[in-house]
C-alpha positions in Angstrom: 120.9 67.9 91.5 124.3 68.6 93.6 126.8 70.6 92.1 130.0 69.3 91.2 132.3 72.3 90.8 134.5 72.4 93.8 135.9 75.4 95.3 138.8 76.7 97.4 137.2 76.5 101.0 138.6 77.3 104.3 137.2 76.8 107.6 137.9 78.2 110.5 137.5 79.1 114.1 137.2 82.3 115.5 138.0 81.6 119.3 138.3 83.3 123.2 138.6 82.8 127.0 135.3 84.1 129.0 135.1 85.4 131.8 134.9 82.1 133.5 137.9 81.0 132.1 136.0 78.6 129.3 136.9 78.3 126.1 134.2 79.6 123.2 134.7 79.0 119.8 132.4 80.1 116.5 133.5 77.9 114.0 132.4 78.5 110.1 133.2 78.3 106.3 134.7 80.7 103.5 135.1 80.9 99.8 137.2 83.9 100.1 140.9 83.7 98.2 142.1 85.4 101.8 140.1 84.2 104.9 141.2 87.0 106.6 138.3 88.7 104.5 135.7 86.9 106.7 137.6 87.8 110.0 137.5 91.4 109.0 133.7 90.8 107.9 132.7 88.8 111.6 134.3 92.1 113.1 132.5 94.7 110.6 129.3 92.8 111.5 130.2 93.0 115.3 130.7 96.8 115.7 127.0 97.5 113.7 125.6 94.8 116.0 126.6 96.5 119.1 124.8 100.1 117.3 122.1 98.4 116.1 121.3 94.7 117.7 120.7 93.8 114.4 122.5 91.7 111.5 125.5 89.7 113.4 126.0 85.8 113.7 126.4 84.4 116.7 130.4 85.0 116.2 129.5 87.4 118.7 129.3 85.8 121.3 133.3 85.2 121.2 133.6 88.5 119.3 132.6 90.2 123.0 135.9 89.0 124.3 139.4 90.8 123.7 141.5 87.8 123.3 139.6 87.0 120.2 141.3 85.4 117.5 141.0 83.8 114.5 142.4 80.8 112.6 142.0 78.7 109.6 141.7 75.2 110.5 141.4 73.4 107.5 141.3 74.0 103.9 140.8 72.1 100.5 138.8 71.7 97.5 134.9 71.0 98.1 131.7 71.2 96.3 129.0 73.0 98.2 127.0 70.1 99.2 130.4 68.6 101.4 131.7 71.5 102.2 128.3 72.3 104.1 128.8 68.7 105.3 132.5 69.5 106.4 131.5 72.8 108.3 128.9 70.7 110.1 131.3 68.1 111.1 134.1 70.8 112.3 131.1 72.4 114.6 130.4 69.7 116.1 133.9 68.2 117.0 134.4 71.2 119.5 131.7 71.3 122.4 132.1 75.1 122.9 131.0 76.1 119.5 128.6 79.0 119.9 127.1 78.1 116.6 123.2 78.3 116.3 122.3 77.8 112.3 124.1 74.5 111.9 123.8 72.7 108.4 121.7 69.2 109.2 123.6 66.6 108.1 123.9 64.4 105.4 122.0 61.1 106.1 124.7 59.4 104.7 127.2 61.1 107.3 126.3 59.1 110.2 129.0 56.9 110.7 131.5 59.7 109.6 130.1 62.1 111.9 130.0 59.9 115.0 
């Protein structure tokens, strides 16, 4: 059964310039009233990781960079089951997503997906 209460979700991109000169994005979803919450959570999990190796998404792999930023890149009212469809689609619209867990799609997405 999918749920049908939506909430407030914002997506975003957390984003940097290696040292190559490419661009490297981790792009992911939020529930939080202020998605600046989940920035200041990417970096809270970013400084234990570099103690512990342990307990960080791969955000870090941008996080390492000190041009990091962060940005909200769309937000609106979804239920769970599209708005883990939506952060699926948003990952896989930029090529230099770092992202490693990514939501399968929904079968029905196919045609909006490609």
């Amino acid at each position: 059964m999918t749920s049908k209460i939506e909430y407030l979700t914002h997506f975003y991109e957390i984003s940097a310039t290696s040292e190559k000169g490419d661009q490297v994005a981790y792009r992911g979803k939020t529930t939080a009233w202020n998605p600046k919450q989940r920035w200041s959570g990417h970096k809270t999990e970013y400084k234990k990781w570099l103690k512990c190796r342990i307990g960080c998404t791969t955000s870090r792999e941008v996080l390492k960079y000190p041009d990091a930023k962060f940005i909200v890149i769309h937000s609106g009212y979804y239920t769970k089951e599209d708005a883990e469809r939506h952060e699926h689609f948003f990952i896989r619209l930029n090529p230099a997503c770092v992202n490693k867990r990514i939501s399968p799609p929904h079968p029905d997405d196919l045609d909006y997906m490609d």
